[in-house]
C-alpha distance (Angstrom), angle and dihedral (degrees) to the residues before:
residue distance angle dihedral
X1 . . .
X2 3.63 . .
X3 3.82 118.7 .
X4 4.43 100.2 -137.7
X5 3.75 82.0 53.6
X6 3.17 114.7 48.3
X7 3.62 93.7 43.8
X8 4.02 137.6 67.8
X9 3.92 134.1 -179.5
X10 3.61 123.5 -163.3
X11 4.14 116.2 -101.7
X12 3.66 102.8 -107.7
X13 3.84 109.1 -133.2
X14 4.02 99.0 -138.4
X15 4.15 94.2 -176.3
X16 4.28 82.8 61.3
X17 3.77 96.3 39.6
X18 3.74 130.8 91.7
X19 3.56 143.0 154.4
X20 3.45 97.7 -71.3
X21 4.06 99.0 36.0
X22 3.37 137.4 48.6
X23 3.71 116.7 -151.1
X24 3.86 122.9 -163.6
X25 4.01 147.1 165.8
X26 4.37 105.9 -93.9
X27 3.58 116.8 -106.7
X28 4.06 117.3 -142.0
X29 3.94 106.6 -143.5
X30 3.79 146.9 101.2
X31 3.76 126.9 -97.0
X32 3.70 103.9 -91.2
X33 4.00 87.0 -141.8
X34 4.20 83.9 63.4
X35 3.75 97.7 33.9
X36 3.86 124.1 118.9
X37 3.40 100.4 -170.3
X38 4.00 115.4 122.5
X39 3.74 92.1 -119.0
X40 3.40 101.9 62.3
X41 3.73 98.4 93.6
X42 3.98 87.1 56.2
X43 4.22 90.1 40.9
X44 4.46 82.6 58.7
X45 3.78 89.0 47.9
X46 3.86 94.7 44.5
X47 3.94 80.9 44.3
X48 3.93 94.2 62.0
X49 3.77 94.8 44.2
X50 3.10 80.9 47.3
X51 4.32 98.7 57.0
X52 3.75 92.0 34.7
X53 4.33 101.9 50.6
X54 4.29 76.5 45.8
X55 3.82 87.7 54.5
X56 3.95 106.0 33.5
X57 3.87 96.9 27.5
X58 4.01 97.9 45.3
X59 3.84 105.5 13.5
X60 3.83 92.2 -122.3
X61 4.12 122.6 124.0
X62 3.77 119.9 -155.5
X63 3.59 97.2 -148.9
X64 3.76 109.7 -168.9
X65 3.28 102.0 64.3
X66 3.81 106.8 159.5
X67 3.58 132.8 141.4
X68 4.09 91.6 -90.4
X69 3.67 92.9 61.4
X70 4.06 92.4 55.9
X71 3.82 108.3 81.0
X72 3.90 124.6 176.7
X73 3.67 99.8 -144.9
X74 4.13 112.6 -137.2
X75 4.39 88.1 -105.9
X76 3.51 91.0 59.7
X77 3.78 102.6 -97.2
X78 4.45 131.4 126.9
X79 4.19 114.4 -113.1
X80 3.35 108.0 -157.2
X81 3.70 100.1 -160.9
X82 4.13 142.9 -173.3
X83 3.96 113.8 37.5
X84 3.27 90.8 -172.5
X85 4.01 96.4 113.3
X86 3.37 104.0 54.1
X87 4.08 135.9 151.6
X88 3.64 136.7 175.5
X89 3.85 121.7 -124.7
X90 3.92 108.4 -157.4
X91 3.91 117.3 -157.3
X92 4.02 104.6 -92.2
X93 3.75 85.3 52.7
X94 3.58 101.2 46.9
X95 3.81 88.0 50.5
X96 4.06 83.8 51.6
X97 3.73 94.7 55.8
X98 3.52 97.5 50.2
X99 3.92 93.1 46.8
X100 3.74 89.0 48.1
X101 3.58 95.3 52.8
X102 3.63 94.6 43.2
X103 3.90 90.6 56.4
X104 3.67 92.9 41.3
């Protein structure tokens, strides 16, 4: 399964956006941690691919990632959803979080 299909993020409406408050398009779907669809275990996996290419390819870290920001959309595909929480990770400190989880 191919990653730009099988996942969507909400248009972010800059005009209605500040410092304090995110603004973006709605997203139809179900909580994926609720879902019964069949897909869902393959949605979580696309889901971490998804959080660690964001982290080691780009340096960025969503981090709010709890159940009611994973949607399964009604065609089948993962919303990630509110960017609101967000931090970079520069290089020295990525290589810092790996070595202190590997020692932990």
């Amino acid at each position: 399964m191919a990653l730009p299909h099988t996942v969507v993020v909400p248009l972010t409406y800059s005009d209605y956006t500040s410092r304090r408050v995110l603004t973006t398009e709605w997203l139809d779907g179900e909580k994926l941690s609720q879902s019964k669809a069949d897909d869902v275990g393959q949605l979580v996996n696309v889901g971490v691919i998804c959080y660690l290419k964001q982290l080691l390819d780009t340096g960025f870290f969503h981090a709010d990632p709890h159940p009611g920001n994973l949607i399964r959309t009604p065609d089948g595909r993962l919303a990630i959803l509110d960017f609101g929480l967000m931090t970079e990770v520069c290089g020295r400190d990525l290589l810092s979080l790996f070595i202190t989880n590997r020692d932990s």
